[in-house]
N, C-alpha and C positions, 0 to 999 in steps of 0.2 A: 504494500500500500504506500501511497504517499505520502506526503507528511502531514500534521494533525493539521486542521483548519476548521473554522469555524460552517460548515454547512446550510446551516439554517438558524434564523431568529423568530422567536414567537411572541406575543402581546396577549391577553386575553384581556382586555376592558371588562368583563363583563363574566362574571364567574360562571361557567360551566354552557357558557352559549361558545359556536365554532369561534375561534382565534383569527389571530392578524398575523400572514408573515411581513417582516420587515427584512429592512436591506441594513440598515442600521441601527444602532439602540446606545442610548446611554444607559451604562449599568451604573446604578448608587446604591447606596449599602440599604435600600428598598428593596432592590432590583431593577427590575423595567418602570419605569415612570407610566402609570395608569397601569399597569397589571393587576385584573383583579380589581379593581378600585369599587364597583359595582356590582350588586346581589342581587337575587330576587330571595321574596322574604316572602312568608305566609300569610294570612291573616294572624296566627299567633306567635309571628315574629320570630319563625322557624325559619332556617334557612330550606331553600329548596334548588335541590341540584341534579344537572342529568344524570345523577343514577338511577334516581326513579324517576324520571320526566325526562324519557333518552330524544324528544323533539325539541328541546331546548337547541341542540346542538345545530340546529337547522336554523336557528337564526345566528346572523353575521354579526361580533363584535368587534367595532374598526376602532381609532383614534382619530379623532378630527384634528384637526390643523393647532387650536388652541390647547391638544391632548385631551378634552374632552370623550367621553367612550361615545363611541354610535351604536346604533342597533340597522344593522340593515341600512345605514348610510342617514340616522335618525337620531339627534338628540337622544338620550336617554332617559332624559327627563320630560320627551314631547308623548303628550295624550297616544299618539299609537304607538311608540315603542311598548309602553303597560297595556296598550289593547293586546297586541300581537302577543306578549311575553305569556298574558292572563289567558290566552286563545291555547297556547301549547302546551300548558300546565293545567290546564282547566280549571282554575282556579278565578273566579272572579275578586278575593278579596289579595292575590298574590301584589307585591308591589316592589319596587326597584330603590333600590336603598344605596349610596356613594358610603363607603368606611374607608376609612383610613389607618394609618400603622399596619405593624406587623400581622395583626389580626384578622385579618383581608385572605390570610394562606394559611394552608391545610397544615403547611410545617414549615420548611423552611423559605427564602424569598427567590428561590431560583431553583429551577430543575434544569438537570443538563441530561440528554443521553447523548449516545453514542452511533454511529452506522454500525458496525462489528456486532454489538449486541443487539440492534432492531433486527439484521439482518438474521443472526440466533434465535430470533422469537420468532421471526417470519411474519407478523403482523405490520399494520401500516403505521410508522409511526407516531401517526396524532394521537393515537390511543392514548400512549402515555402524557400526553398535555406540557410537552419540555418546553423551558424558553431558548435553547440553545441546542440544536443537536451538531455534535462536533463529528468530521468526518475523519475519515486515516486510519483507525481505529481496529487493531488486530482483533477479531471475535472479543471475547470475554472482557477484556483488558480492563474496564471501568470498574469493575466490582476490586478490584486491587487497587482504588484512589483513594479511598475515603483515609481522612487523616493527612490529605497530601493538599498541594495549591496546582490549580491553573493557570499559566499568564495566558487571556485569551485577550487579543489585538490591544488597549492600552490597562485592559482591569488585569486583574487577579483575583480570582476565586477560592476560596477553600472547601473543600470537597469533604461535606459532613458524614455521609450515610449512601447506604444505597436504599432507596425510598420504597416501603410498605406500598403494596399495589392494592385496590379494590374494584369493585364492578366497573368501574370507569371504562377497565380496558377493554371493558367483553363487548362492548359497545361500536359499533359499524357510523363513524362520524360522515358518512355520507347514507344512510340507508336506516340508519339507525335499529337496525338491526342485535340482538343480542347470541352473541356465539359465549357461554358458559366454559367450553374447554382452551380458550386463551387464559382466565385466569385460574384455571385447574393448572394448566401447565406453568404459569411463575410460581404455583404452589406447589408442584412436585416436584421441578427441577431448577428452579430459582430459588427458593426458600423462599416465596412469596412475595420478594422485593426485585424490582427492575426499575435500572436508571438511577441519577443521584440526586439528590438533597445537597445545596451548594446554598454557601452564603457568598456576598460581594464582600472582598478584603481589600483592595484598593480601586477606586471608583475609574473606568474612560470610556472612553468611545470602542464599540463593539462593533463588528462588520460582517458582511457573509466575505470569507474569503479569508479573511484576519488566522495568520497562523496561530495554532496552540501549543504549548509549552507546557508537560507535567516540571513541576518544579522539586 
């Protein structure tokens, strides 16, 4: 393989609706600026997420120009972004909520995978919802980081964990579809976890193309 480099950038404005690739990103010790920034909440102020509402994923969350999140090229906060969101959740009392801090994510502020290890699962992979998927990448190789740093293009990352997987993955983000023996198989031969849980350790500009550097 070549050498490491950065492959792909991901955004999700909008927690558990389809993502935004990007060409570019500033990584801050948040992560991606507006990742996640927006929820959909219940009427009793439950969160609600494509695990069990797998048409969420069918709607589009982009950044607008001021980093505002969109839905489908819509304000987040305009009357039919929450008509559309309440339409695929069937929830009429569901509603879109902006949070802020660390609290916005499942665990850490960054998930990185790998080509070498998507290629090992054999699934497509959005599944696992990365902000980063780095390419060059011999098979398995990520699962030996955790504990270690990334320089990717001006950041550096620290590579916490390899990250607990749930129903997420069994999930088909274009058909929305549920295939069950994708996450039997990171539970049999993964020990349940694929992909990593990374914090930002020093803050820059990130690119597709930007080589990578285990440190």
């Amino acid at each position: 393989m070549g050498a490491m480099h950065v492959a792909e950038l991901w955004v999700y404005p909008v927690k558990s609706l389809a993502g935004q690739r990007l060409e570019r990103a500033e990584l801050t010790v948040d992560g991606i600026p507006g990742d996640r920034r927006v929820q959909v909440r219940d009427g009793d102020d439950r969160l609600v997420t494509a695990r069990t509402r797998h048409r969420l994923l069918g709607l589009r969350a982009t950044l607008g120009e001021g980093g505002e999140a969109l839905v489908d090229g819509r304000p987040w906060s305009a009357p039919a972004s929450l008509t559309a969101v309440r339409e695929v959740v069937a929830d009429d009392a569901a509603r879109l909520v902006e949070v802020d801090g660390p609290a916005r994510f499942d665990d850490t502020t960054l998930l990185v995978s790998t080509d070498g290890a998507v290629a090992a699962l054999g699934v497509d992979g959005r599944r696992l919802r990365p902000n980063i998927v780095i390419g060059g990448v011999e098979g398995l190789a990520e699962r030996g980081w955790p504990g270690r740093s990334l320089r990717v293009g001006e950041a550096v990352i620290d590579v916490e964990k390899v990250c607990t997987r749930c129903v997420m993955t069994t999930i088909d983000p274009d058909t929305f579809g549920v295939s069950p023996q994708v996450l039997r198989r990171i539970n049999d031969e993964f020990d349940g976890r694929f992909a990593l849980n990374c914090w930002v350790a020093r803050a820059g500009t990130v690119a597709v193309g930007d080589r990578v550097e285990l440190l």
